[in-house]
C-alpha positions, 0 to 999 in steps of 0.5 A: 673621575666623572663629576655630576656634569659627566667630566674629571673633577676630583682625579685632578692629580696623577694617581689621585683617586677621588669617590668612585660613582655608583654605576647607572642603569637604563631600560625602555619597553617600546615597539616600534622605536630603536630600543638599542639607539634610545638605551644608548643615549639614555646611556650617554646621559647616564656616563658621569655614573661610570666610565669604565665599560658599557653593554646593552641587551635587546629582545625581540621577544623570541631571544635576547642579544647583548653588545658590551666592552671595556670604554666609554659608551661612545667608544663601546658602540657604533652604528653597526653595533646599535644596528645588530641590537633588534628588537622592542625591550634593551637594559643598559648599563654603564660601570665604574668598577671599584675593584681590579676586576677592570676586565670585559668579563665584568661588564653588564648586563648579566645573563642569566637563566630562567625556568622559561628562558633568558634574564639580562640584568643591570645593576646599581648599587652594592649588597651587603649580605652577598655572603649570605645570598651565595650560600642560598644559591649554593642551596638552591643550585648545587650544580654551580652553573652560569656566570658564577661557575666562570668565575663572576664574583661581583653580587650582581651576578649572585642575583642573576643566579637567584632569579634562575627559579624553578618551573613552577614559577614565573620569572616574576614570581620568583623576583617577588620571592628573592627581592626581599632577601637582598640586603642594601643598595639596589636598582635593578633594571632586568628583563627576559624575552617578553618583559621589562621589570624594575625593582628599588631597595626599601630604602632607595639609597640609589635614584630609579625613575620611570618616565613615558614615551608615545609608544612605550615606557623607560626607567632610568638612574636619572630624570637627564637620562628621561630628557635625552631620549624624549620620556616624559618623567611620571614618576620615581621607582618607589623604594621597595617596589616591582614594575614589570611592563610588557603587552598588557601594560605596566603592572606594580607590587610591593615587595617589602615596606618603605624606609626611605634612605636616599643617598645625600651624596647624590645631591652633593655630587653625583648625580647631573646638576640636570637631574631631579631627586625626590622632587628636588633639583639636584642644581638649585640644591647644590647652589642652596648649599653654596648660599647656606655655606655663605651664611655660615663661612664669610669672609673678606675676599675679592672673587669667588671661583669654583673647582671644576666642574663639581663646585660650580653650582655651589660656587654661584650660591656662595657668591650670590649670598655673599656678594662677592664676584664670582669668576672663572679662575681656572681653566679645565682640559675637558679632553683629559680623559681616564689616561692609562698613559702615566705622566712623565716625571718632569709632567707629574711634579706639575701635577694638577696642571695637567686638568687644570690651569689657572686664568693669572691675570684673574686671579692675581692679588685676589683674595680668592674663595675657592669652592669645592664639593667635598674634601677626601684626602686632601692632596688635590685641594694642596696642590690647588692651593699652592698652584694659585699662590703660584698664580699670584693670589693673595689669599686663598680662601677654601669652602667646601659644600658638605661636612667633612666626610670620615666614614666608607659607603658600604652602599655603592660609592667608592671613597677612601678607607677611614684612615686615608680620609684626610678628615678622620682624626684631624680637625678642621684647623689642621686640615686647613694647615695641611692644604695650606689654606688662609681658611676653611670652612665646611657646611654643617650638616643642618645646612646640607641636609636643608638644601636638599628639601628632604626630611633628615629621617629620609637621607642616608648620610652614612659617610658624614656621620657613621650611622649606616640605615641598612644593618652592616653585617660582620667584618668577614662577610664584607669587602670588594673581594668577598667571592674572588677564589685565590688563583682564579683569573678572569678569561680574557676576550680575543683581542682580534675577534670583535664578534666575540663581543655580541653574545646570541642567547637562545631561551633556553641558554645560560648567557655563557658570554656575559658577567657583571659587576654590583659596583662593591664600594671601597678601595679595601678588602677588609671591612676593619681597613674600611673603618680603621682609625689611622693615622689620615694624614700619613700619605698628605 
């Protein structure tokens, strides 16, 4: 999977899977530019967030046109793509799905209808009263149509119903009236044929930013999607508040009371070490995090080398702290992608060898402090260890950059079940036997939550500590599965039809030709298996 630099960083083992990033979301309100080729950069920026499909959608002002398809954005688009995208207005989105549900279907943006036309919505982030949100729908519209009548079971598409409405309102009026029932995480990037909105959780668990362009305004997932399409940053999307931009400019309301709640994780890992959160570079605060990790874990060693490419940042801080040398120990294959080629026998007894590769003559008789963002289950940090011993060095030191993580995200981040967290249960010398490292050494959570230069009361460290700031609600009323139906089976797009990629939506349609995904955390159906206490190391 994607690190915070957009390459593989924890699947560095055949079938290992590491924390699932949230999904990234762009938009961008300008006359005059090539609104389709500005979303597909901002796009690019944004890949690291989620790598499994991509879809824009364009208005003109008279209709709404949306391009998606299962790959990487440089693999979804080309220029006759861009080019069949006109108009002033596009919402992008890039997904990682969390579910098996890795279908064209669930790319976004939805569609939707509205009293008085079209919405096109990007989503990122995860509900967590999407039950209660569907039955309100199930009110509202008896009559089940749209994405959810063709069998969409993401929240995303739970919302898009919702923002239907009735004609006495306004699409934004109705957004005003749905946003505060929505439970959890959410950045949502959406318009119709004439505007452009923006809306953020209360507790802006999920980055949002707003930035300038000379002829218009863009909001993006992060401050690097800004850069790349020449924005200049004006500020973040504040927790619990509506932009809407269009003709008469940009206008703002609240809809419900700030609580801040930002992710940490964001800062540990996944977001671009280019990007700025809450003020805070997200690279000075990882290489923050490797100094205070020095200060609070030393050790004799000869050489300091980062795990590729998420320990890096926190690798040169460990090292300028500490004094010892920092060096490249091991080589990545940055080409090697999400392969559904599966390895052969004699290639998977390899294992990790196949991503990375250790540098011998660095690293042999070297005592070695290894840096790394995080610990999920366990089994890459073993086969690194026991590669470099192989390798020639003489000790292996392991330093990992946040405190043990022991808790799901209900919020937009795939981890691991309880039990599968290598850290539930066992402590952290029995952790280091398991690995097979000399030593082990996580930063506390005083030192991470100080990197970031954020008062505590303002971070969610949910997945550290197990206190959730949103309220989760009963066991039944979560899970990845939450609205799939026994037997119901996504349509699949014609393989050989490659127009049946582009849908033309006219004001008054449903957007037939489009579903989506709200990126729903965590590999398990069961809110119980989620935070189950079993036994962690049963795979290791």
């Amino acid at each position: 999977m994607a690190g915070g630099d957009g390459r593989l960083s924890h699947d560095l083992l055949p079938g290992e899977k590491g924390p699932q990033d949230a999904c990234g979301v762009f938009g961008v309100w300008a006359p005059g530019e090539e609104v389709a080729k500005l979303s597909y950069f901002g796009l690019y920026a944004l890949q690291h967030r989620g790598q499994e499909s991509a879809g824009i959608a364009t208005s003109d002002g008279s209709k709404i046109l949306i391009y998606k398809d299962m790959g990487l954005v440089s693999q979804v688009f080309n220029e006759n793509a861009l080019n069949s995208l006109p108009g002033h207005i596009a919402v992008g989105h890039t997904r990682y799905s969390t579910t098996g549900a890795s279908s064209w279907q669930n790319a976004q943006p939805t569609l939707g209808r509205t009293s008085s036309g079209t919405v096109a919505l990007g989503h990122n982030g995860n509900l967590t009263n999407t039950a209660e949100l569907m039955q309100l729908v199930h009110e509202r519209y008896p009559q089940l149509d749209g994405e959810l009548s063709r069998g969409n079971t993401t929240d995303t598409a739970v919302v898009t119903a919702l923002l239907t409405g009735d004609l006495d309102h306004t699409l934004e009026a109705t957004a005003v009236e749905v946003l505060p029932k929505l439970r959890g995480a959410f950045c949502l990037v959406f318009m119709d044929e004439h505007t452009l909105y923006a809306a953020r959780d209360p507790q802006g668990v999920r980055p949002l930013v707003l930035g300038r362009l000379e002829r218009g305004w863009v909001v993006a997932s992060e401050t690097a999607a800004l850069d790349i399409v020449g924005a200049s940053f004006v500020r973040e999307v504040e927790p619990g508040e509506l932009i809407a931009i269009d003709e008469n400019g940009l206008r703002t309301q609240r809809f419900a009371t700030e609580k801040r709640a930002g992710c940490v994780f964001e800062y540990v890992y996944l977001a671009r070490p280019d990007t700025t959160i809450a003020g805070r570079g997200v690279y000075e605060a990882r290489v923050e995090m490797g100094r205070q990790l020095a200060r609070e874990h030393a050790v004799e060693a000869d050489l300091v080398i980062p795990t590729p490419e998420s320990g890096t940042p926190a690798a040169i801080g460990y090292a300028q702290a500490s004094g010892i040398p920092f060096g490249q120990g091991l080589v990545k294959n940055s080409y090697v992608g999400r392969t559904f080629i599966q390895p052969s026998q004699t290639i998977r007894q390899r294992g990790i060898k196949l991503k990375l590769n250790p540098l011998k003559e660095v690293i042999k008789g070297k005592r070695l402090v290894v840096v790394d963002d995080s610990i999920v289950r366990g089994n890459t940090q073993r086969a690194l260890v026991s590669m470099l011993r192989e390798a020639g060095a003489a000790e292996v030191h392991v330093r990992i950059s946040s405190p043990p993580i022991t808790w799901p995200c209900f919020y937009g981040i795939d981890f691991a079940s309880r039990a599968e967290l290598i850290a539930t249960g066992l402590g952290v010398d029995e952790v280091r036997q398991s690995i097979g490292a000399d030593s082990l050494g996580y930063l506390s959570e005083d030192g991470m939550i100080a990197a970031t230069d954020q008062p505590r009361e303002r971070l969610c460290t949910a997945c550290f500590t197990g206190v959730y700031p949103i309220e989760l609600p009963d066991a039944h009323h979560l899970g990845k599965n939450l609205l799939e139906r026994p037997g119901d089976k996504a349509d699949e797009r014609p393989v050989d039809d490659p127009a049946a990629r582009a849908a033309e939506v006219a004001p008054t349609d449903t957007g037939a030709d489009a579903t989506s995904d709200g990126c729903e955390p965590g590999p398990d159906s069961e809110y119980e298996r989620l935070l189950s206490f079993g036994d962690p190391g049963r795979q290791e």
